[in-house]
C-alpha positions in Angstrom: 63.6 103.3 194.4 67.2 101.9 193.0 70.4 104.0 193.9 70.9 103.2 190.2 67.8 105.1 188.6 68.4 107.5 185.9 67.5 110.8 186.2 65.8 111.2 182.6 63.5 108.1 183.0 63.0 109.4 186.9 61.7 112.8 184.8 59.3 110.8 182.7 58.0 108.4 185.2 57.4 111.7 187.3 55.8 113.6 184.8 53.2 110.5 183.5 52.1 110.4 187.2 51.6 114.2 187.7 49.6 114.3 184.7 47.4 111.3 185.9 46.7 112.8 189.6 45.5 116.4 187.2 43.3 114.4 185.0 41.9 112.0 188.5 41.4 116.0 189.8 39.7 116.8 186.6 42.1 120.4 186.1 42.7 121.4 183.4 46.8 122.7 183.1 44.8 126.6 183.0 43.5 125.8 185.8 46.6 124.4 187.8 48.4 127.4 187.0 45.9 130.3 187.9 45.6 128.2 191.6 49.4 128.2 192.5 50.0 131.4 190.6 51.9 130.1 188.1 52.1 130.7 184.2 50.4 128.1 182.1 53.9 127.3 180.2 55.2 126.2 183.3 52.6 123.6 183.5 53.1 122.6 179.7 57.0 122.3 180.9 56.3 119.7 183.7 53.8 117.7 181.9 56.2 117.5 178.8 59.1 116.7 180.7 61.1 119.3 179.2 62.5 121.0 182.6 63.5 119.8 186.1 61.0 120.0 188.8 61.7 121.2 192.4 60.3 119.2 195.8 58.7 122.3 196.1 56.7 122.3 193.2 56.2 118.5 193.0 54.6 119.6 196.8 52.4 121.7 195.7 50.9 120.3 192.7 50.4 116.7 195.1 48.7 119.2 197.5 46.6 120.8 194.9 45.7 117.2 193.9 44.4 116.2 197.0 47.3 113.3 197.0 47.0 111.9 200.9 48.9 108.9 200.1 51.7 109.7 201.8 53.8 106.7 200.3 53.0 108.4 196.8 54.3 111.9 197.5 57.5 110.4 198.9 58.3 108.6 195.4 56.8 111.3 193.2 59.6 113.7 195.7 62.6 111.4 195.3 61.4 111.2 191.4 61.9 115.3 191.3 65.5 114.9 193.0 66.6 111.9 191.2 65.6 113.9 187.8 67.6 116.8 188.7 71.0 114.9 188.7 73.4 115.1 185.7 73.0 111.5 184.2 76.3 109.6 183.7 76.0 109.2 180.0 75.5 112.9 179.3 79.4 113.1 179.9 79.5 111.4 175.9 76.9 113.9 174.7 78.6 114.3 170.9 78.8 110.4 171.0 75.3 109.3 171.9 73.2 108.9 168.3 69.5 109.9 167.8 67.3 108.6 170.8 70.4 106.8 172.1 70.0 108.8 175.3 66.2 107.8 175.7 68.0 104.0 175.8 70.4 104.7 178.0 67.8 105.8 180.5 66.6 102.2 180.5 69.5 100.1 180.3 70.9 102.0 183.3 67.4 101.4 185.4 66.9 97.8 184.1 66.7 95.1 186.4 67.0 92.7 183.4 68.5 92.8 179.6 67.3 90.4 177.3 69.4 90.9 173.5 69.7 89.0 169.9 71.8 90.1 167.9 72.6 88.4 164.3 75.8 90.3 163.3 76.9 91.4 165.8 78.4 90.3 169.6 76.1 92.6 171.6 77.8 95.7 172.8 77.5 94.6 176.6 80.1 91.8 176.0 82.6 93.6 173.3 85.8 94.1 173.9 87.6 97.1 173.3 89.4 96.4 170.2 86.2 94.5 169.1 83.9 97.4 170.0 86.8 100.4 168.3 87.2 97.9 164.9 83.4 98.6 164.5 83.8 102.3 165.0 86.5 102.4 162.6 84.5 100.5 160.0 81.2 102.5 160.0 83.1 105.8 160.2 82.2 106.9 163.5 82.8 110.4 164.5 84.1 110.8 167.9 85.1 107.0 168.1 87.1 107.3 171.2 84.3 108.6 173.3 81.8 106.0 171.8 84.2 103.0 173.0 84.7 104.7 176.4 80.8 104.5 176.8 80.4 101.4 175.7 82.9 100.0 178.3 81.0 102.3 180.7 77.5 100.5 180.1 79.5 97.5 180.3 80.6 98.0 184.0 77.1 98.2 185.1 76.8 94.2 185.2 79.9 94.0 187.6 77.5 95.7 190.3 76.2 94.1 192.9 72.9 95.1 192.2 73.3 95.0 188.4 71.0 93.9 186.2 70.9 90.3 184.7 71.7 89.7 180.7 70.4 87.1 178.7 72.3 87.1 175.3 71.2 85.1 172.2 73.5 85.9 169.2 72.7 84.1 165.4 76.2 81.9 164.6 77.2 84.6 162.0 78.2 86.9 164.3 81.3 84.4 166.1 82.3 83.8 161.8 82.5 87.3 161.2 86.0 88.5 161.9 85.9 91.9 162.9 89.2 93.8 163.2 90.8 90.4 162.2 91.9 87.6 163.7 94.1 88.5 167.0 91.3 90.9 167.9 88.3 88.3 167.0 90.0 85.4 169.3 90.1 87.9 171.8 86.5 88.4 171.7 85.3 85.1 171.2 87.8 84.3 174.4 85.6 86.9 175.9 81.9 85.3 175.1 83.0 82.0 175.7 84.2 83.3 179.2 80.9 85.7 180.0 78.6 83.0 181.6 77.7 83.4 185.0 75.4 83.6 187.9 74.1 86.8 185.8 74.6 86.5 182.0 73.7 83.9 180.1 74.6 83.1 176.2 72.6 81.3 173.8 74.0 80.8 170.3 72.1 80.1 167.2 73.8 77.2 165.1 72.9 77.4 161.3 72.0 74.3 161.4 69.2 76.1 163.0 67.8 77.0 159.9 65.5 80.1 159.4 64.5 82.2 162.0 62.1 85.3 162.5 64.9 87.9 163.7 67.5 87.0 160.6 67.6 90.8 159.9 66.4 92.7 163.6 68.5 93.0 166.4 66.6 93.9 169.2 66.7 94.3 173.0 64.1 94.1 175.8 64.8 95.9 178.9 62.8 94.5 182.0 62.5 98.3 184.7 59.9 96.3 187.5 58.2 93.2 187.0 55.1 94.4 184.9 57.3 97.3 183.0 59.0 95.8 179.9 60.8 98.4 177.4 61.7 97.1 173.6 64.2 98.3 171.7 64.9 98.0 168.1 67.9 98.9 166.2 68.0 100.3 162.9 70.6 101.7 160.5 70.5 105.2 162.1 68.6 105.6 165.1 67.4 103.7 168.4 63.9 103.3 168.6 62.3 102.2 172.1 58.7 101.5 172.6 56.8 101.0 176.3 53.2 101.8 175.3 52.5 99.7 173.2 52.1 96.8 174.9 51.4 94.4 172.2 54.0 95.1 170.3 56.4 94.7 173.4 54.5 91.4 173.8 55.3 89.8 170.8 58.9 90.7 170.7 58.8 89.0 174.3 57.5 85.6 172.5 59.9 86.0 169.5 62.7 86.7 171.8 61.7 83.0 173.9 61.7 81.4 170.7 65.1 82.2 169.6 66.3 81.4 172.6 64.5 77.7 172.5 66.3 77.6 168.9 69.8 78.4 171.3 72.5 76.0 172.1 73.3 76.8 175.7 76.3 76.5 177.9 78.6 73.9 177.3 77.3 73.2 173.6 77.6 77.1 173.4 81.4 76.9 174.1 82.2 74.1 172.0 80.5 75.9 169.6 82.7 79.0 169.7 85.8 76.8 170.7 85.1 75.1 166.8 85.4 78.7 165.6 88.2 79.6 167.6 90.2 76.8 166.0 89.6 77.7 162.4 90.9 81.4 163.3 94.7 82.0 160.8 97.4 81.3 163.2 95.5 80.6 166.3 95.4 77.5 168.4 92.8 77.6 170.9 93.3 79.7 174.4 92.0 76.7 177.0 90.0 78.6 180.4 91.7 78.4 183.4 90.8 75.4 185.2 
């Protein structure tokens, strides 16, 4: 298990498996409870997720089970004390939005990011003044804190073990000049600069033409190699989806085909280098050679 995984998708992933080894056992949750002498509610609990599970208990439900896999009862044990921790985010708790936290969880486990975003530079690769002019214009309570945790995802890729981003970001998002121009070179500085070993950044040109994501951000969030997680953005909520595997699917083949459509690396930075230049009072910042 990574040092890295989150304690709320470390309660869910525990809570999915205790409720399989019941069903393999063919218990019922009354019947779970009258053998270990415990109420029926605190069964319910568990299997919904909705409070933390000792080593103890996890113990004695995998003994109840018949679980001899001894591998199995070590992760389902870590699970119980990994979802016991205080997760990181919960430090913003009046800045995280509907479902935002159920996100979190998976960006902070993820092994890989894959984002478009048509708008917007993707929050991973904002800077500060780009990320706090778009708090300012939608009128966002408790702005500060929202910046501080966006930076806070942010430093996530700087690990060693961090996951890997894959960015592809529509050309109307580099024309759009959020919190004006000073603060829009800066960021542009920023994405021309990103690429690495780790991140990559595709840029749709217009000359593109149509696309099928012209009005849906979206993100998929890769936890193991068979475990994808999508994520769609709307106007007031996060809305993530792992079981329904089609769905996740065919956001997977939409998001290769945007990024087939994507100019990469060095036609990316001329690309944002020709924007750069047409920015009021700006001549172009050059990289450090």
């Amino acid at each position: 298990m990574s040092v890295h995984e989150d304690p709320l998708l470390s309660r869910k992933r525990l809570r999915i498996s205790l409720r399989h080894w019941r069903d393999q056992r063919g218990l019922t949750q009354e019947q779970v409870a009258e053998a270990l002498d415990w109420s029926q509610s605190k069964v319910v609990r568990i299997e919904s997720g909705r409070v933390r599970v000792s080593a103890t208990d996890v113990r004695a439900l995998l003994g109840l089970y018949q679980v001899s896999d001894q591998d199995e009862v070590v992760r389902l044990v870590e699970l119980a004390r990994v979802a016991r921790r205080r997760a990181w985010y919960r430090d913003y708790e009046h800045a995280l939005d509907r479902d935002y936290d159920d996100y979190l969880s998976y960006e902070s486990s993820a092994l890989a990011i894959e984002t478009f975003q048509h708008l917007l530079v993707p929050g991973l690769l904002q800077t500060e003044g780009y990320a706090r002019a778009i708090m300012a214009a939608n009128g966002a309570t408790y702005s500060e804190e929202r910046v501080e945790l966006r930076l806070r995802r942010q430093a996530m890729l700087a690990r060693e073990n961090g996951p890997s981003l894959c960015c592809v970001i529509d050309e109307a998002a580099l024309h759009r000049q959020v919190g004006g121009p000073a603060i829009m070179r800066e960021q542009l500085i920023r994405l021309r600069e990103a690429a690495g070993p780790k991140i990559s950044v595709g840029i749709i040109p217009f000359t593109g033409g149509a696309h099928p994501s012209m009005s849906e951000p979206f993100t998929l969030l890769t936890l193991d190699p068979t475990e994808d997680v999508l994520s769609r953005e709307w106007t007031t909520r996060t809305v993530t989806d792992r079981e329904d595997a089609d769905r996740v699917a065919g956001y997977r083949r939409r998001f290769e085909g945007l990024r087939a459509m994507a100019v990469q690396h060095e036609k990316a930075r001329l690309l944002i280098d020709t924007v750069l230049q047409g920015l009021p009072d700006g001549a172009l910042t050059r990289r450090p050679s």
